[in-house]
Steps between C-alpha positions, in 0.01 A plus 500: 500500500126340548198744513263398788138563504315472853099607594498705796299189609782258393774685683306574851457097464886376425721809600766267476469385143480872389822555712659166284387699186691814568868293501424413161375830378201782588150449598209642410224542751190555362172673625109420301765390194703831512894520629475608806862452673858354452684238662895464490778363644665765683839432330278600136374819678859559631587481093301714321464745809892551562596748270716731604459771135302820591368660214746737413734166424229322303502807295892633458655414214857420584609482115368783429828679370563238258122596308564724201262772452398749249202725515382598167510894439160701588367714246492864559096479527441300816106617453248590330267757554140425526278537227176634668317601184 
């Protein structure tokens, strides 16, 4: 994967050779020096945009029976009472 860099200038000039530069990986469009915008192929987009998780999958944890887990004993003070003297 090649990382492009086009001017805003450059890329109104040669759409095409921006277009060339997002087969072989994204490109940034830049505006006064800053990125502006992306270009990629739509098959990349496709990629990192076709996910099909929510975020209740991201987050299960399948294995979770096989964890062992022990919680150590609480004392019989769980607080203190202020000092306000």
């Amino acid at each position: 994967m090649r990382i492009s860099s086009f001017t805003s200038r450059e890329f109104n000039r040669d759409t095409g050779k921006a277009k060339k530069a997002a087969i072989r990986g994204p490109v940034f469009i830049t505006n006064r020096g800053r990125p502006a915008y992306v270009l990629l192929a739509f098959e990349e987009y496709q990629r990192i945009t076709d996910r099909h998780e929510n975020i209740v999958e991201l987050l299960s944890m399948p294995d979770s029976a096989d964890i062992e887990f022990e919680p150590t004993p609480i004392s019989d003070r769980l607080y203190e009472p202020a000092d306000l003297d």
